[in-house]
Kinemage of the C-alpha trace (Angstrom):
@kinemage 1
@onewidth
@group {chain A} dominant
@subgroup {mainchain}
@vectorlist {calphas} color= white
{ca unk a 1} P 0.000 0.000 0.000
{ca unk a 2} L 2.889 2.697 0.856
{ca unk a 3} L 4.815 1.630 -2.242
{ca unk a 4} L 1.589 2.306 -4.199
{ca unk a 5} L 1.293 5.611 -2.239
{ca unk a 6} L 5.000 6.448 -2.755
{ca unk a 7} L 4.524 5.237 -6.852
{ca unk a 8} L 1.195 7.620 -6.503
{ca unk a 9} L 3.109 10.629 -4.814
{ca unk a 10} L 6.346 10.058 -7.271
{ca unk a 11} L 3.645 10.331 -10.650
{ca unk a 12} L 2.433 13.766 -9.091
{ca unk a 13} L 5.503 15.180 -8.754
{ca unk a 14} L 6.551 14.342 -11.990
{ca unk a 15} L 3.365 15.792 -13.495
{ca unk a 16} L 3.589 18.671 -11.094
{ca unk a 17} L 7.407 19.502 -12.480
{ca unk a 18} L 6.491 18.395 -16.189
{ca unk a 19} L 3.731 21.184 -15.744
{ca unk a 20} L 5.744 23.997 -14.237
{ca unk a 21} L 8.553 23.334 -16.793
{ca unk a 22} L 6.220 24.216 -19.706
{ca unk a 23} L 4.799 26.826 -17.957
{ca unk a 24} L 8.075 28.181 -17.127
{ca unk a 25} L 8.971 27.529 -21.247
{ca unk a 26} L 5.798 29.405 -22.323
{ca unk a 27} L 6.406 32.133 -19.850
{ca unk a 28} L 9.946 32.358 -21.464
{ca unk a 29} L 8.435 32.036 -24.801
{ca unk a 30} L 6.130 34.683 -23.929
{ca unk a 31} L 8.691 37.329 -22.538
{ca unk a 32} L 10.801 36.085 -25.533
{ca unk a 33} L 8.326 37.324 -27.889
{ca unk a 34} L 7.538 40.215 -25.844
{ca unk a 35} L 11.535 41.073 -26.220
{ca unk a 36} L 11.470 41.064 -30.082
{ca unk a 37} L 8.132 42.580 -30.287
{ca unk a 38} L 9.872 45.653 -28.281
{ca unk a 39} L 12.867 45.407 -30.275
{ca unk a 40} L 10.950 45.444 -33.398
{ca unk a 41} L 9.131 48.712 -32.296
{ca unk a 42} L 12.089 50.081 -31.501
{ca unk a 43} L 14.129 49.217 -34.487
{ca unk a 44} L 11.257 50.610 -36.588
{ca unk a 45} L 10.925 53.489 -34.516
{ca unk a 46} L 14.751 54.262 -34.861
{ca unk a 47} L 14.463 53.212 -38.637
{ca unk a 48} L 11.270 56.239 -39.267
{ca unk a 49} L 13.630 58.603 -37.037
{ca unk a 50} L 16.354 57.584 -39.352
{ca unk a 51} L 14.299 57.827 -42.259
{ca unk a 52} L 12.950 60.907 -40.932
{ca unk a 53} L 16.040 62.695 -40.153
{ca unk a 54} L 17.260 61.713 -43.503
{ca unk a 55} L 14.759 63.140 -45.531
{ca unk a 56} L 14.574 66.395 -43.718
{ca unk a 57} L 18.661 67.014 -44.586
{ca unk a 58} L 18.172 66.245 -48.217
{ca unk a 59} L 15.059 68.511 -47.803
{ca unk a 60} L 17.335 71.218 -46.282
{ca unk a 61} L 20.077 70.235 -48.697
{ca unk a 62} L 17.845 71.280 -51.826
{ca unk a 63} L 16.423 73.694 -50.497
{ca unk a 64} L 19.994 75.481 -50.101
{ca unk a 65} L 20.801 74.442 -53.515
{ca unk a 66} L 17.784 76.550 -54.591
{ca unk a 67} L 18.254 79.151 -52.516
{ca unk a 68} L 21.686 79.184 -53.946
{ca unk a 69} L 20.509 78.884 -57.280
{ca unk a 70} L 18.150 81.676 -56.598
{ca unk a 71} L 20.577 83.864 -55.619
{ca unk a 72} L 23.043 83.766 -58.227
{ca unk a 73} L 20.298 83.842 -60.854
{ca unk a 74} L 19.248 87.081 -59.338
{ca unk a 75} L 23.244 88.229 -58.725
{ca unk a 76} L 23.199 87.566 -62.824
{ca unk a 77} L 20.082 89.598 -63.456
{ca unk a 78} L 21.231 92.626 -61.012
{ca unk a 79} L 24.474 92.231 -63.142
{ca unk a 80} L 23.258 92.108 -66.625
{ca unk a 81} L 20.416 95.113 -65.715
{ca unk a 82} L 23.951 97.255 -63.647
{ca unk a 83} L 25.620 96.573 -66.957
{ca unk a 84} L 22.583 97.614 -69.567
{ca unk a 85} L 22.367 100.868 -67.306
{ca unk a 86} L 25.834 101.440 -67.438
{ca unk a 87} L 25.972 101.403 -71.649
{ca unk a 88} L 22.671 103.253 -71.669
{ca unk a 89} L 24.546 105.535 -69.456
{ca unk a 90} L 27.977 106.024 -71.316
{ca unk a 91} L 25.718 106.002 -74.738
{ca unk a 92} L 24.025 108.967 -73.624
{ca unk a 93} L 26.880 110.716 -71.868
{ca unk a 94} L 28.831 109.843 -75.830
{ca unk a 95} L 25.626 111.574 -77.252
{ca unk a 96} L 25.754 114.365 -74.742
{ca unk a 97} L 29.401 114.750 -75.911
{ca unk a 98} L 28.917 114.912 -79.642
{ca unk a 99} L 25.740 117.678 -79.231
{ca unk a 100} L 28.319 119.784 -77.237
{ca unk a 101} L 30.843 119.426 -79.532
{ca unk a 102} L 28.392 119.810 -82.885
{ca unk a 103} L 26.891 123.689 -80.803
{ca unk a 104} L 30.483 124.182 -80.059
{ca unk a 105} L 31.850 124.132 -83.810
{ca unk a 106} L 28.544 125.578 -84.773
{ca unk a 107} L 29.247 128.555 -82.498
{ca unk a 108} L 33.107 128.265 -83.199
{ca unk a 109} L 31.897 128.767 -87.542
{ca unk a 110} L 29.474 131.381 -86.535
{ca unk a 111} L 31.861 133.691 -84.703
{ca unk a 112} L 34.419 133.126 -87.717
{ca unk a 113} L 31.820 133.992 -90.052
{ca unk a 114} L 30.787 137.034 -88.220
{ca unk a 115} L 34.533 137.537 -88.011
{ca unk a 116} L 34.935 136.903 -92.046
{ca unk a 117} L 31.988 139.378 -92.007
{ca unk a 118} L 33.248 142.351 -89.941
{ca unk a 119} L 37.037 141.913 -91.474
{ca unk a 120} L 35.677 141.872 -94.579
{ca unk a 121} L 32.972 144.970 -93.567
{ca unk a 122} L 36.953 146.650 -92.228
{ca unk a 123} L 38.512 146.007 -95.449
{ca unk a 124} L 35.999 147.439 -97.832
{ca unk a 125} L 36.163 150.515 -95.579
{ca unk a 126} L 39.345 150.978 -95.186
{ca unk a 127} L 39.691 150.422 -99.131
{ca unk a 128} L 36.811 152.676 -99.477
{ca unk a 129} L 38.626 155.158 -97.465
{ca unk a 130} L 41.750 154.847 -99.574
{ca unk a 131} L 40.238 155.032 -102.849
{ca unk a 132} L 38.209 158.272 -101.277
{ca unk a 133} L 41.504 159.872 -100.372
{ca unk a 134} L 42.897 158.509 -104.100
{ca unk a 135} L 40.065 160.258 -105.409
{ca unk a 136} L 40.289 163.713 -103.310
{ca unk a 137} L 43.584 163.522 -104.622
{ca unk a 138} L 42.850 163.449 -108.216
{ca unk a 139} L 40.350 165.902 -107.880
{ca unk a 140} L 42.105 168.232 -106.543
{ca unk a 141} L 45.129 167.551 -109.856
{ca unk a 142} L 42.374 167.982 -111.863
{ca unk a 143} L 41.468 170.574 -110.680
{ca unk a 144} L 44.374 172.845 -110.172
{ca unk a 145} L 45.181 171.832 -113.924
{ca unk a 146} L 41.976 173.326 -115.240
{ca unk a 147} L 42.793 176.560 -113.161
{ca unk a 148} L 45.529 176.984 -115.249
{ca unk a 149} L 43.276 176.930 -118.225
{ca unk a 150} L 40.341 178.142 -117.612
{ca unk a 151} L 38.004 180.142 -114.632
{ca unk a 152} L 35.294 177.733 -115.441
{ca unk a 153} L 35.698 176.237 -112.071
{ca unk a 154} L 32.286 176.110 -110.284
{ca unk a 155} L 30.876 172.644 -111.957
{ca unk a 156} L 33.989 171.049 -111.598
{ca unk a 157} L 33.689 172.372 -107.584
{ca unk a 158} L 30.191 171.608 -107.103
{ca unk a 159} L 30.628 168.047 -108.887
{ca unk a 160} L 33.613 167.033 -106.565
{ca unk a 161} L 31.395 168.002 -103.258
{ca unk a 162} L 28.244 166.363 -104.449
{ca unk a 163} L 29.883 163.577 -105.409
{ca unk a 164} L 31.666 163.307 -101.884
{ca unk a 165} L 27.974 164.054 -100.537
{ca unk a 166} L 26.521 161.341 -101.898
{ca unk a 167} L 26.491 157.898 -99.596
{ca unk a 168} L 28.830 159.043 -97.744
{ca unk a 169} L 31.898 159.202 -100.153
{ca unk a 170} L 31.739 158.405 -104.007
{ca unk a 171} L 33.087 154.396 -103.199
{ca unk a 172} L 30.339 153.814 -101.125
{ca unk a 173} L 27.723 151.272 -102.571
{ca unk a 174} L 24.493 151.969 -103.627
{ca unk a 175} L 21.212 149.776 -104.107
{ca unk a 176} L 22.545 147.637 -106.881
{ca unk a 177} L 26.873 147.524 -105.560
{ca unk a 178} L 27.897 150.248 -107.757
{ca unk a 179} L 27.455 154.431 -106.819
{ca unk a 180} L 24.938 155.464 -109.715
{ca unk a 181} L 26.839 158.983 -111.710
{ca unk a 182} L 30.041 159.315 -110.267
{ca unk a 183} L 31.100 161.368 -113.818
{ca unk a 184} L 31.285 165.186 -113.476
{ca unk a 185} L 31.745 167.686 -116.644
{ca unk a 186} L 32.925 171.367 -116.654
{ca unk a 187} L 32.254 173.682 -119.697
{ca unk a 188} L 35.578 172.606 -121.180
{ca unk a 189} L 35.143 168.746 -121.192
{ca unk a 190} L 37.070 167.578 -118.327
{ca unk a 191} L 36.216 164.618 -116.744
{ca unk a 192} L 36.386 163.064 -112.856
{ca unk a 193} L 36.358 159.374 -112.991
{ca unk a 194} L 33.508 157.196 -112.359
{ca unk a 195} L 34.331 154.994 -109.900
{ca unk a 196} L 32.917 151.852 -108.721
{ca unk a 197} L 32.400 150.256 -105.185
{ca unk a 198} L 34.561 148.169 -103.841
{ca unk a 199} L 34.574 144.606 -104.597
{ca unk a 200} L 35.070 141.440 -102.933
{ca unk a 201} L 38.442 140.915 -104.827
{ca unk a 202} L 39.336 143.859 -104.034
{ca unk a 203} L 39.046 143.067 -100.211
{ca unk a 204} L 40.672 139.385 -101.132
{ca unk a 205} L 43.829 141.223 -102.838
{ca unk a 206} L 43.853 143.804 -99.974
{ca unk a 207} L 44.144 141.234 -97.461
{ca unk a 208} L 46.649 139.165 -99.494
{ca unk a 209} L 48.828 142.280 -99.189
């Protein structure tokens, strides 16, 4: 009966141990999975952060690239619009340059003209004045010749003095370049010279001279 009892006692132990040892291996199997189901969160976890992380520097990486490309497409522009300025610039100061210097030689031929004018307006005077004083002369020749010959002075007189009187001196030009009459006659056929005004070669010789 006791070796039954101890045969009994031995069978429920061994059942009792058996049972414990696979609860103990499920437990184990059970923390075990637990374990990997942790790591596995945590691996992806770490993997999205990685992922994350990742995709935020290549992000950042083109967004600097077109930041960069930005800003040396807009350095370009600034450069190409600082140089267009610049030739507009120099194009009108070039302009500016030939207008002054176009009024300038305008001016400069307009004072030599007026200069041409009033040397010439000098010459014709002063030849004027020397043919007047040529004349004077030769009226006067003529006329202290005639004394000699005759008493018939008066028209020979009055001819020299109106012709004098007239314009201002008998070489000074009338309406059409010439002084109209310059010829005078006494009673014994004596003539002054008609003279004519002076002339543009004549100022071109005088000058030559």
């Amino acid at each position: 009966m006791s070796e039954v009892l101890k045969m009994e006692d031995e069978r429920i132990a061994r059942d009792i141990a058996k049972k414990e040892a696979a609860q103990e291996k499920e437990q184990k199997e059970k923390e075990a999975k637990k374990r990997a189901a942790i790591e596995s969160i945590a691996e992806h976890r770490a993997t999205v952060v990685k992922m994350k992380l990742e995709k935020e520097r290549e992000e950042k990486a083109e967004s600097r690239k077109e930041l960069q490309a930005s800003v040396e497409k807009n350095q370009i522009y600034l450069e190409t619009e600082k140089a267009k300025k610049q030739r507009q610039r120099d194009a009108s100061i070039e302009v500016q340059k030939i207008q002054i210097q176009q009024m300038a030689e305008k001016k400069a031929k307009e004072q030599q003209e007026k200069q041409a004018d009033l040397d010439y307006n000098a010459q014709k005077e002063l030849i004027a004045l020397h043919k007047e004083h040529e004349f004077q002369k030769y009226a006067k020749q003529v006329i202290e010749s005639v004394s000699m010959t005759t008493h018939h002075l008066y028209p020979l007189l009055k001819a020299s003095k109106e012709i004098t009187g007239l314009g201002g001196g008998p070489f000074s030009r009338g309406s059409e370049g010439t002084n109209p009459g310059f010829q005078a006659q006494d009673v014994a056929e004596t003539q002054l010279p008609c003279c004519m005004s002076t002339t543009a070669e004549e100022v071109k010789t005088m000058k030559e001279h």
